[in-house]
DRENVEXFI-217313 format. One line per field, with one value per residue (C-alpha): residue number from 0; residue in three letters; chain; x, y, z. Coordinates in steps of 0.001 Angstrom, whole numbers, plus 500000, padded with zeros to 6 digits. Example, Ala and Ser with C-alpha at 12.3 -4.5 7.8 and 13.67 -1.06 7.14 Angstrom:
BEGIN
k 0:1
r Ala:Ser
c A:A
px 512300:513670
py 495500:498940
pz 507800:507140
# end
This chain:
BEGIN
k 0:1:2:3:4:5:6:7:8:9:10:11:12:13:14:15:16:17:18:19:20:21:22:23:24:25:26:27:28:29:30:31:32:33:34:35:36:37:38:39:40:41:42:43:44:45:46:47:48:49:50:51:52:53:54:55:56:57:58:59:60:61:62:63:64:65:66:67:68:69:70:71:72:73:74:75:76:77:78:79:80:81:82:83:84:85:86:87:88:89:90:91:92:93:94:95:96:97:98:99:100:101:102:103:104:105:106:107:108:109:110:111:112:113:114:115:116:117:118:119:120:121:122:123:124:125:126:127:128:129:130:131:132:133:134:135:136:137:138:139:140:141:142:143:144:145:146:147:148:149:150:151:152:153:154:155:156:157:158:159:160:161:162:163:164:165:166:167:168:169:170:171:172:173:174:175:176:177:178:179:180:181:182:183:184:185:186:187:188:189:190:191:192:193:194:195:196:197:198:199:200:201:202:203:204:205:206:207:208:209:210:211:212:213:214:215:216:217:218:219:220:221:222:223:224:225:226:227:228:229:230:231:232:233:234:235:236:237:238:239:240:241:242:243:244:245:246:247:248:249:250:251:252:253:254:255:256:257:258:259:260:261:262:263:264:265:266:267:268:269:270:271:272:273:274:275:276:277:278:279:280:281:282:283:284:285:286:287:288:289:290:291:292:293:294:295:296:297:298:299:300:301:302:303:304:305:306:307:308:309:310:311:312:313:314:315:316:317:318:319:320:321:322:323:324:325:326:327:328:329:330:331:332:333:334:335:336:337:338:339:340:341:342:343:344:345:346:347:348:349:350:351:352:353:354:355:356:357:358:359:360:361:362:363:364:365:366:367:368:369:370:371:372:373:374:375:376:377:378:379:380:381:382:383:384:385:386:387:388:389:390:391:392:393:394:395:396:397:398:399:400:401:402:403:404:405:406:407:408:409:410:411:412:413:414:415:416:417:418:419:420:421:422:423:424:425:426:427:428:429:430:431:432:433:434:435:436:437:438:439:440:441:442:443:444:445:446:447:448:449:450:451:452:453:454:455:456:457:458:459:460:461:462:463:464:465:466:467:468:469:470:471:472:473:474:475:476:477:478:479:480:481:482:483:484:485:486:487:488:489:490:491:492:493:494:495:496:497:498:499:500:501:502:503:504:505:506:507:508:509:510:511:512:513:514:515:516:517:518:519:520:521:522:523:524:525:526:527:528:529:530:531:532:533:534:535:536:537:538:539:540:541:542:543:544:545:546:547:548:549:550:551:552:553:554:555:556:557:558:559:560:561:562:563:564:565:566
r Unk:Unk:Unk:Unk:Unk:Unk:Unk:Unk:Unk:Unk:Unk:Unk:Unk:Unk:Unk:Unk:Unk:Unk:Unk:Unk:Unk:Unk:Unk:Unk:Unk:Unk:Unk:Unk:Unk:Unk:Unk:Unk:Unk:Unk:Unk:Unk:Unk:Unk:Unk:Unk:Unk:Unk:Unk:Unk:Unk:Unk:Unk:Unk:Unk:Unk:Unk:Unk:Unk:Unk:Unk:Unk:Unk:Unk:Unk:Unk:Unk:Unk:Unk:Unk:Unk:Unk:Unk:Unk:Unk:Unk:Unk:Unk:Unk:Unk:Unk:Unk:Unk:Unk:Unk:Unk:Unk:Unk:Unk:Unk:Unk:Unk:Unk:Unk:Unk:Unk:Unk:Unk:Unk:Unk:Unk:Unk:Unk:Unk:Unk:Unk:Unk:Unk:Unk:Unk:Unk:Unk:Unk:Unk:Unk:Unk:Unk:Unk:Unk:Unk:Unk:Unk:Unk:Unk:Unk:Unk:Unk:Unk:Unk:Unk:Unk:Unk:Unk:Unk:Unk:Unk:Unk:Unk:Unk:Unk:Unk:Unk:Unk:Unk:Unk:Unk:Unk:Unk:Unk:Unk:Unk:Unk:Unk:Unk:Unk:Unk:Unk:Unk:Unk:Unk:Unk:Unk:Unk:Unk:Unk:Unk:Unk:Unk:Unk:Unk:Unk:Unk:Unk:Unk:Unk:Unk:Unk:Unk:Unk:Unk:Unk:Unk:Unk:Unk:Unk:Unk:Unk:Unk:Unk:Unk:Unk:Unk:Unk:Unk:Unk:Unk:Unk:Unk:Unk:Unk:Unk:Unk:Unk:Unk:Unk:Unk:Unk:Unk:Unk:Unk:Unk:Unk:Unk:Unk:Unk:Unk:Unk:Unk:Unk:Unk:Unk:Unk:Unk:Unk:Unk:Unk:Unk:Unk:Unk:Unk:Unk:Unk:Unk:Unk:Unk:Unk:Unk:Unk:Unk:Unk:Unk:Unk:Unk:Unk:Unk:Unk:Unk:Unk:Unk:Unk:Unk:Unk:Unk:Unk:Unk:Unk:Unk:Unk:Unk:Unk:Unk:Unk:Unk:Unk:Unk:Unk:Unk:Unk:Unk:Unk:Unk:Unk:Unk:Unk:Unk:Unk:Unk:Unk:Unk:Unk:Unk:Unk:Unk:Unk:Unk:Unk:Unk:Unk:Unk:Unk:Unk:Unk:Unk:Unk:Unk:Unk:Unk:Unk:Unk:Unk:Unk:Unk:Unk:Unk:Unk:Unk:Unk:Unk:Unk:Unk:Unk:Unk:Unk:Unk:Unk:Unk:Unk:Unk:Unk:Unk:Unk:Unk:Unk:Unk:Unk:Unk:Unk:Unk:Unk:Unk:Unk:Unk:Unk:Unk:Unk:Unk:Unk:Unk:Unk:Unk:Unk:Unk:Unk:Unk:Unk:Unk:Unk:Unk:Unk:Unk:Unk:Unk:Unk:Unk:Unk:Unk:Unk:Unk:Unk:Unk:Unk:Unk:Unk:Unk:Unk:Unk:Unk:Unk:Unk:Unk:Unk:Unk:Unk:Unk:Unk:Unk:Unk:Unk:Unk:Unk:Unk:Unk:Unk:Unk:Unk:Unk:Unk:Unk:Unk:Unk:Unk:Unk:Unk:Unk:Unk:Unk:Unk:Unk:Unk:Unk:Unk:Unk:Unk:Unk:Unk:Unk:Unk:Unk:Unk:Unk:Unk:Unk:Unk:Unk:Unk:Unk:Unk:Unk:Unk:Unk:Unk:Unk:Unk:Unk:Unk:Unk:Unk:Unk:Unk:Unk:Unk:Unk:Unk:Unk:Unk:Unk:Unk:Unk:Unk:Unk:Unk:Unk:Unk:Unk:Unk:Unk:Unk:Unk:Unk:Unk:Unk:Unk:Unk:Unk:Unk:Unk:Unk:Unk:Unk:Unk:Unk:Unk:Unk:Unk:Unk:Unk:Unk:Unk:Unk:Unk:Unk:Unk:Unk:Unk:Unk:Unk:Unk:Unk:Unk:Unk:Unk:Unk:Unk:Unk:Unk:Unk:Unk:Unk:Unk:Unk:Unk:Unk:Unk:Unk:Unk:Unk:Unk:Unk:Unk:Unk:Unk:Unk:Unk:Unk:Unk:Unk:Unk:Unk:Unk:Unk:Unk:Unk:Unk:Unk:Unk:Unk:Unk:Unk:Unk:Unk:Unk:Unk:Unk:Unk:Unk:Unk:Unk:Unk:Unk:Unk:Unk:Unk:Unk:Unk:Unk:Unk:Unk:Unk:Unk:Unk:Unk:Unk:Unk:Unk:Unk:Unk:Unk:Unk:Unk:Unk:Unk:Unk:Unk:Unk:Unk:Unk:Unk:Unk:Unk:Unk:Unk:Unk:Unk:Unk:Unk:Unk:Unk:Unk:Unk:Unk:Unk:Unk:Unk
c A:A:A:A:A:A:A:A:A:A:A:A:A:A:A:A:A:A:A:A:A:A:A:A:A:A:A:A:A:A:A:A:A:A:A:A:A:A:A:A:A:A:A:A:A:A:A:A:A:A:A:A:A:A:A:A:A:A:A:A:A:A:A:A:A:A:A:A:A:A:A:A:A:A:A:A:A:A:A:A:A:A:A:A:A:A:A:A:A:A:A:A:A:A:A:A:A:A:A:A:A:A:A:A:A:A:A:A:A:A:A:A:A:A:A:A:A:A:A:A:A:A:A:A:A:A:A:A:A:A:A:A:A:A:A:A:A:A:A:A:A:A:A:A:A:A:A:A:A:A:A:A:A:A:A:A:A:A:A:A:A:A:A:A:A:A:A:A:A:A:A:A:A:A:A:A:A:A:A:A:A:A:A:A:A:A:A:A:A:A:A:A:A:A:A:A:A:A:A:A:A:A:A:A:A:A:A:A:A:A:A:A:A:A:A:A:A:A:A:A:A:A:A:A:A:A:A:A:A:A:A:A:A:A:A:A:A:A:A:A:A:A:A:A:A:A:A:A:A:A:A:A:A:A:A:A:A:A:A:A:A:A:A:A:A:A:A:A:A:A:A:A:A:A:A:A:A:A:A:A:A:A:A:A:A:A:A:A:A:A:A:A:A:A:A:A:A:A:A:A:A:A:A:A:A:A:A:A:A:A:A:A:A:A:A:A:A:A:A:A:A:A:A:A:A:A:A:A:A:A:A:A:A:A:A:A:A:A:A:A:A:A:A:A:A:A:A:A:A:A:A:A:A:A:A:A:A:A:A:A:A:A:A:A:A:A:A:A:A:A:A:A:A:A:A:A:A:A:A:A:A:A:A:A:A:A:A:A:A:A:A:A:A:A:A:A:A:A:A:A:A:A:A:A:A:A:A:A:A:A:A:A:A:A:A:A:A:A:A:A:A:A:A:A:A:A:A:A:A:A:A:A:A:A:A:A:A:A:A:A:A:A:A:A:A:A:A:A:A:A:A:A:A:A:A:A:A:A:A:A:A:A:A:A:A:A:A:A:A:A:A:A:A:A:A:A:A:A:A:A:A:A:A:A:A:A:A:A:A:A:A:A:A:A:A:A:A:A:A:A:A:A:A:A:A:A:A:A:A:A:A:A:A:A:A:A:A:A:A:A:A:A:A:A:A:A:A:A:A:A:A:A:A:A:A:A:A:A:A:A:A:A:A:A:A:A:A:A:A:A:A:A:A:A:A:A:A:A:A:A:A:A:A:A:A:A:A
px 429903:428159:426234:426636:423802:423649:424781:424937:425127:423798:427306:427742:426309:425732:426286:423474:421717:420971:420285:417406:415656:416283:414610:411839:410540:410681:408042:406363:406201:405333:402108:400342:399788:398134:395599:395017:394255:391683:389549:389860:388698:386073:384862:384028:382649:385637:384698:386935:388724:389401:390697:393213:395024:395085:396907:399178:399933:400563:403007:404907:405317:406163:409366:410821:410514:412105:415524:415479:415485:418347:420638:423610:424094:422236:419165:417193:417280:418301:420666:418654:417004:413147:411179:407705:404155:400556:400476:397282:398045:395796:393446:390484:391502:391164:387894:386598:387817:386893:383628:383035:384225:385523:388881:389853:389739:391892:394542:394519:394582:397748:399604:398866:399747:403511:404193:403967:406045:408225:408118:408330:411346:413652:412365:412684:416502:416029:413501:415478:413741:410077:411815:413345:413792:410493:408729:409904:410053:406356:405303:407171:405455:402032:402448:403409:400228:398493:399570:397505:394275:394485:396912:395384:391500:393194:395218:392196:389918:387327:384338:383208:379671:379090:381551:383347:386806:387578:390021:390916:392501:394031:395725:397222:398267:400113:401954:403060:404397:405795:407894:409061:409935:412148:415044:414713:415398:417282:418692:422769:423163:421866:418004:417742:418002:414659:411764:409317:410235:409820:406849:405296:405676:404382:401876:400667:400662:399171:396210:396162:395870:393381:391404:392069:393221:390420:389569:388118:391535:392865:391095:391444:394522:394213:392077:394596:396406:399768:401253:399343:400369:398894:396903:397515:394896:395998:392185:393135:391030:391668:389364:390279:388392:390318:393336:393296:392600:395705:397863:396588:397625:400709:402428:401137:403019:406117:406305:406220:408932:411005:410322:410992:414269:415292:415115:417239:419525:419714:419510:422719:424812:425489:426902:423435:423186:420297:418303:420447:418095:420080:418978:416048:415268:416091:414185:411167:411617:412061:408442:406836:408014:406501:403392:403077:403829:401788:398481:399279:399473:396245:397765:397903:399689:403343:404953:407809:406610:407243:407231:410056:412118:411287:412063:415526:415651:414816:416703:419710:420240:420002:421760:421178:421803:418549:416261:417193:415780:413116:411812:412362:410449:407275:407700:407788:404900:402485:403002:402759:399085:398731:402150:400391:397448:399449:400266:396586:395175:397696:395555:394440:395765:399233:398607:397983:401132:403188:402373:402003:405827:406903:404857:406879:409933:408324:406512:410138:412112:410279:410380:413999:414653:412627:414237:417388:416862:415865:412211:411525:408877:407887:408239:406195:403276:404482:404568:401762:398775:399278:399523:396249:394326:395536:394563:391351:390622:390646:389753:386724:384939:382885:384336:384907:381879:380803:383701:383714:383617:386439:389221:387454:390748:392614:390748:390731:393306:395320:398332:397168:396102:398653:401005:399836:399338:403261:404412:401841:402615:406418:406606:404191:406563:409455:408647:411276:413187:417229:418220:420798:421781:424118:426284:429663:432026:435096:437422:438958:435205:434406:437449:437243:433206:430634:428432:429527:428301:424859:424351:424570:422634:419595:420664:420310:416933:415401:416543:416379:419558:421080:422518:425343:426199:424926:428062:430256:429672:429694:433117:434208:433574:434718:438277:438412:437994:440371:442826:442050:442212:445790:447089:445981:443321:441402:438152:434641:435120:432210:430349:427247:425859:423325:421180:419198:417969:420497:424070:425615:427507:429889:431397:434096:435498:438268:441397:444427:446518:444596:445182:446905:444631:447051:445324:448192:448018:451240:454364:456105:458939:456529:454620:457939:458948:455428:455954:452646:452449:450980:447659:446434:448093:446427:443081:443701:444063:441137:438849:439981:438480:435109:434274:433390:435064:437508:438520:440901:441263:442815:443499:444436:444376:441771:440883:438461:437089:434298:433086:430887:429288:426788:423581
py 717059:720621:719613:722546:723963:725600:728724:728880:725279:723857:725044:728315:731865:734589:738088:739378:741583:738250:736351:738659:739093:735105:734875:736922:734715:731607:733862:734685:730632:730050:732606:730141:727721:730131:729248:725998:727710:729792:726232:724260:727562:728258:724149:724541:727662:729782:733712:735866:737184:733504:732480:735627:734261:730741:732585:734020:731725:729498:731666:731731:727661:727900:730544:728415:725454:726746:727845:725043:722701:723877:723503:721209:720571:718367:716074:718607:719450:718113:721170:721911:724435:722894:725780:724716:726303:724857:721709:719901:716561:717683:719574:716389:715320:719177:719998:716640:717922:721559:720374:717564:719876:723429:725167:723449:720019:721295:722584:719666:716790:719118:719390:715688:715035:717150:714990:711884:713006:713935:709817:708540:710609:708980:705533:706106:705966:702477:702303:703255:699834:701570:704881:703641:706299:704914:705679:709372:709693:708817:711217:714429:713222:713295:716639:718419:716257:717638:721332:721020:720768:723589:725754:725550:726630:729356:729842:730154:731864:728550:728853:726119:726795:728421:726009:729271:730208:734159:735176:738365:735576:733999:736801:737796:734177:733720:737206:735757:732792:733822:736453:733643:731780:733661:734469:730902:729122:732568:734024:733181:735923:736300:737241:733596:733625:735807:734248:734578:737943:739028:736868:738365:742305:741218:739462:742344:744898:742760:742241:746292:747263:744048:744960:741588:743664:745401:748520:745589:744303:747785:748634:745485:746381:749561:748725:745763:747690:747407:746217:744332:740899:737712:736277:732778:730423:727659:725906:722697:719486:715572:713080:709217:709310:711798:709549:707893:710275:712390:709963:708563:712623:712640:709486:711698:714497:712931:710774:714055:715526:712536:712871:716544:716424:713603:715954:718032:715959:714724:718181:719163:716219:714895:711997:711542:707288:707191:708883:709854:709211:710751:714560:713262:712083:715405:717197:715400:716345:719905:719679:717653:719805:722827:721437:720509:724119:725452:723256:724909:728540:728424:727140:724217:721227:721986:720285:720867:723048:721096:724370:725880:722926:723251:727335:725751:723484:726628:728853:727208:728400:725967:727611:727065:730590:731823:729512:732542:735617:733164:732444:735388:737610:734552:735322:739205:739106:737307:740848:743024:742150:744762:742849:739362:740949:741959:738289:736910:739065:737911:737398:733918:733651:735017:732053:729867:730935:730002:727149:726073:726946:725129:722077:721217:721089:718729:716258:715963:716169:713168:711157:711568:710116:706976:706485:706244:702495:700053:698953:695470:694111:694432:698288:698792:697512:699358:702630:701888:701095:703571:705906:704609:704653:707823:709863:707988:710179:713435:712076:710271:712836:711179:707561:707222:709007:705934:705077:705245:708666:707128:706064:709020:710755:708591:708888:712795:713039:711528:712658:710905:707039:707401:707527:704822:702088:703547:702759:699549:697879:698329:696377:693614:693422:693141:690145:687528:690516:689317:687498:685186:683564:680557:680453:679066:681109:679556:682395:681151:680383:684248:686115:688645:688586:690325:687604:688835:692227:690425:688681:691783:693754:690964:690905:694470:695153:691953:692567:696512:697562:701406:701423:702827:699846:696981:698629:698566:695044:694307:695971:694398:690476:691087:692172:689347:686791:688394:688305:684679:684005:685608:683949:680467:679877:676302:675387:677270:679998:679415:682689:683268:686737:688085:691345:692656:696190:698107:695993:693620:691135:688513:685637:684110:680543:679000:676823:678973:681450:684297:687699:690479:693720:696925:700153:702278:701873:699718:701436:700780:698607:696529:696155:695083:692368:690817:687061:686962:690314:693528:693385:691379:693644:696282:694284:693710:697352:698353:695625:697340:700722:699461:697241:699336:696572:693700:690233:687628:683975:681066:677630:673854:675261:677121:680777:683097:686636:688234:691779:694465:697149:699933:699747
pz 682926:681941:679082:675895:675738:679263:679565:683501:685200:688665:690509:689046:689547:686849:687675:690132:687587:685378:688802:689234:685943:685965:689548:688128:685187:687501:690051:686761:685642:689451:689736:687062:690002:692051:689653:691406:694681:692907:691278:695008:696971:693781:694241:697953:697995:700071:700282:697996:701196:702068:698822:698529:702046:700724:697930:700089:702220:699465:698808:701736:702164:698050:698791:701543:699638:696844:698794:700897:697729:696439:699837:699307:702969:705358:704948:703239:699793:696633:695167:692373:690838:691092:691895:694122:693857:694123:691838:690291:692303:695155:693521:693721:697378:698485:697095:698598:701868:701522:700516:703669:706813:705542:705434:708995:707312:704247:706235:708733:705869:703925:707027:707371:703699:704220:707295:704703:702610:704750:706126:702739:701686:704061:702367:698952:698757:698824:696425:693478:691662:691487:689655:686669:683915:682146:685614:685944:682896:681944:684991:683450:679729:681263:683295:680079:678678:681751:680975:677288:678972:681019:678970:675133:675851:677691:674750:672569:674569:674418:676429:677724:678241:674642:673054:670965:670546:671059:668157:670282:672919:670227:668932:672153:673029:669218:669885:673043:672235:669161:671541:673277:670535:668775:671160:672522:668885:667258:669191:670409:672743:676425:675069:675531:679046:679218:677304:679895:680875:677319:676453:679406:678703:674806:676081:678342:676089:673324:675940:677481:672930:672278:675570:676462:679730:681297:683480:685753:686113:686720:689379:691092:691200:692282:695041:696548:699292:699287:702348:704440:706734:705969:709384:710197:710818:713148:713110:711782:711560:711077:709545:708595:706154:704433:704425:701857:699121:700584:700463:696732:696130:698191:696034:692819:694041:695222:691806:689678:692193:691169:687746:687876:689857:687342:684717:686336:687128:683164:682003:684209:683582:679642:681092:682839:683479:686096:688278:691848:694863:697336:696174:695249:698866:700179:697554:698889:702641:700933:699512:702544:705390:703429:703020:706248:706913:703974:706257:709136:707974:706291:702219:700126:698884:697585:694725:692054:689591:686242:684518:685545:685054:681785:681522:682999:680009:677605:678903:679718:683182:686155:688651:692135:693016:691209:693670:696152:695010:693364:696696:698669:696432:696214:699974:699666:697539:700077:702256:699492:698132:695229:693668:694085:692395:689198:688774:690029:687063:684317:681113:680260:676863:678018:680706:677919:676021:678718:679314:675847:675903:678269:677928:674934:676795:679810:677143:675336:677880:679832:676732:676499:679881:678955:675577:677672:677881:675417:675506:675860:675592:679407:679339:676492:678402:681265:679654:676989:679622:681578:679191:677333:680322:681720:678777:678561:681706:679488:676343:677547:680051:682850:681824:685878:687118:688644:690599:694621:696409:698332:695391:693076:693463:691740:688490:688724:686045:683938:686068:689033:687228:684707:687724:690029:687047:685889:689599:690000:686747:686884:690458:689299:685591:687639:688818:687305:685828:686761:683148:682747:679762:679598:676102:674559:671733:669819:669503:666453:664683:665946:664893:662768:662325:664235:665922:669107:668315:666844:670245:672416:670340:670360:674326:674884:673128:674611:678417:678101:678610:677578:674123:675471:678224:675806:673035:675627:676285:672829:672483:675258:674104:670827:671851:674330:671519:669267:672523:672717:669009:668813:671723:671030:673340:671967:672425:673363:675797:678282:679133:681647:681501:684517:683691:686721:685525:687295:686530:683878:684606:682266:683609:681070:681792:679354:679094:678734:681144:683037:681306:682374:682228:682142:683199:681430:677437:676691:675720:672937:674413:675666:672217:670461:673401:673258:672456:670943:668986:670067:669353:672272:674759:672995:673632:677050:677839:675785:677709:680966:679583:678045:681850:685084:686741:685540:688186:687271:688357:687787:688573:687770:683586:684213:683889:684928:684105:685786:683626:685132:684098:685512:683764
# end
């Protein structure tokens, strides 16, 4: 079900006009992970030259990922609008590589890295127990988290070395976001749709007035040509060495794809239960095949770009549709150098203003998935270790210093270990995880009070159930009793429930005749004939709509009931 506040769903396509300027601000959201590029070429010492076809070849393997991950058809894709570019997940496992046998290596361990993914994707459908929403959701939490480390001292103009904050920077960045702001929380009309594009032209001319723009920048500019083809570099290079840390970056990746692409499944659907690993499996073969292909022209690593999800979120447009131009023109732009340049010279606190903006939708918007269970008692340690020792990463520089060159990567950020203790701890917590608890109810004792109610609600919060499915249940016992008080059923109604993190199951066992469930509300003919008075035929057909699924038995007296419901 389209949720209100979009304006254009995942199945629907505004005008072309809108499609564009849409397209546009994703490219714009996008550029920031060029970025990335620049810091791994930067940390191995690549030429300028070098790093400026990384850059573009980036680009191209970022494009086709972005249309193919919105196809609906075949193995590839998950239908989405999850736009790709350069993500932070194999930022440590790159430099180690660039730095131990040169660009070759690089591109030989990402092309090695995309055919993983590509592997693991057709696995993972059956691995729906390691994602549960606390999972994906922790990973889009700490992404935002991740996004306040490199977006606020660009925001502020902080210099590392000198330890000073430049109040020009600042200036520029508040202007910016405030532009953004105020159609996104004012404004009813379509100026919502365009934050970005708007922030972006402020935050420009804000820079070109504070001379937070240069003549430097200018000129750079000016001195890009523009046309020119990109040259591929085949010269690719394998080490075993190298495995490891790709594939400790590969699972980082993939994990914030799922957590991305569960976002936008939630943010698509109000009636959102789970995460669906079907697109989710094809989103992933989306992302590995392009970084396979992003290795072998001469890129890097490709991953979801948690950023635009969240300009989805604030804008209210998640139409597939806009992954088209989206990519084409990332594409266009890697032949059309002086265009790439514009967005390579983008000001840092207009950087920083961006992705201050949408950080607050990823950190919410990840919490919201994993409030969408109750926390028991084993999630909270799930969630709460790895969160404490994944920020410890960035709030305690050089804590890991010490730590093997080998597994090094894996305490690079608090992305990465946040992730693997996530994944880790929720395996080794679900150990004994299927509940069952054994009890008896007397109809007549429970009629009319809510112990029922009390028992599922203590049931719910200890196993971790939704709020909405535990109700249900609720609902659902307490109209059987009052169908068994009004019909005379005597003596304790025996009742086993089973709880195994994805389904809920009741199985009711009593002394009396097996009930008849009616899927069609009762009419009133059939009110006024019933020997025992309407109310339990009004039960009966109210039980059938709180259970996913309702079976009857009976024999020698007795009676059975089994109730299921989707967790």
């Amino acid at each position: 079900m389209k949720p209100a506040n979009l304006i254009y769903a995942v199945d629907e396509a505004p005008p072309l006009h809108i499609t564009m300027v849409l397209a546009l601000q994703h490219v714009f959201v996008m550029s920031s992970g060029w970025i990335f590029v620049v810091v791994i070429a930067t940390s191995m010492g690549a030429s300028a030259p070098d790093t400026q076809m990384m850059i573009r070849m980036s680009m191209i393997a970022s494009g086709l990922a972005t249309i193919l991950q919105a196809q609906t058809r075949g193995p590839i894709g998950s239908g989405y609008l999850c736009p790709f570019s350069c993500g932070p997940a194999y930022i440590p496992a790159s430099i180690l590589a660039g730095q131990a046998g040169g660009l070759p290596l690089l591109w030989g361990m990402t092309m090695f890295s995309g055919i993983f993914e590509s592997l693991f994707s057709r696995l993972v459908k059956r691995m729906q127990r390691v994602f549960p929403p606390e999972v994906t959701g922790l990973v889009v939490a700490l992404v935002g988290l991740e996004l306040v480390g490199i977006g606020v001292p660009r925001f502020w103009g902080y210099d590392a070395a000198t330890k000073t904050l430049d109040l020009r920077d600042g200036a520029v960045a508040q202007v910016t976001l405030a532009s953004m702001l105020i159609p996104t929380v004012w404004s009813k009309g379509k100026l919502r749709l365009y934050p970005i594009v708007i922030g972006l032209c402020v935050g420009y001319g804000a820079s070109i007035a504070m001379h937070a723009f240069t003549h430097v920048d200018l000129q750079r500019i000016r001195e890009t040509p523009l046309l020119d083809l990109p040259h591929f570099r085949p010269d690719l290079r394998f080490r075993f060495g190298m495995i490891l840390p790709f594939m400790i970056a590969s699972l980082c990746s993939m994990l914030k794809s799922v957590g991305d692409l569960t976002l936008c499944e939630k943010i698509n659907d109000s009636n959102w239960k789970r995460t669906d690993m079907k697109p989710v499996s094809g989103g992933l073969l989306a992302g590995g095949l392009c970084t396979a292909i992003s290795g072998v022209l001469g890129g890097v690593g490709q991953s979801t770009y948690s950023s635009d999800v969240g300009l989805s979120m604030a804008t209210g447009a998640t139409s597939r549709v806009i992954a088209w131009p989206a990519g084409l023109i990332i594409m266009a732009l890697a032949f059309f150098p002086r265009l790439a340049t514009i967005f390579s010279v983008m000001p840092d606190p207009v950087i920083g203003a961006v992705l201050v903006y949408v950080a607050c939708f990823m950190i919410l918007g990840g919490l919201q998935v994993m409030m969408s269970r109750m926390l028991d008692t084993r999630r909270i340690f799930v969630i709460g270790i790895a969160v404490i020792f994944g920020l410890s990463v960035e709030m305690v520089p050089g804590l890991y210093s010490s730590v093997p060159a080998w597994i090094k990567p894996l305490f690079s950020s608090s992305l990465s270990l946040g992730t693997v203790l996530v994944v880790g701890l929720n395996l080794l917590f679900q150990l004994g995880t299927s509940k069952r608890k054994i009890f008896d109810i007397d109809p007549v004792a429970s009629l009319g009070d809510n112990d029922v109610r009390r028992m599922m609600e203590e049931l719910g919060a200890t196993w971790g159930m939704r709020p909405e499915v535990a109700t249900r249940a609720a609902n659902c016992l307490h109209e059987l009793m009052i169908y068994f008080g009004h019909i005379g059923v005597r003596g304790p109604v025996h009742i086993t429930a089973q709880f195994d993190e994805f389904n809920l199951d009741f199985n009711l066992e009593y002394a009396g005749p097996a009930v008849n469930f009616p899927e069609q509300p009762p009419r009133v003919e059939e009110i006024a004939t019933e020997e025992a008075g309407a109310i339990p035929l009004l039960c009966a057909y109210v039980v059938r709509g709180y259970a996913d699924g309702v079976k009857v038995s009976s024999d020698a007296g007795k009676s059975r009931i089994h109730l299921h419901f989707d967790d």
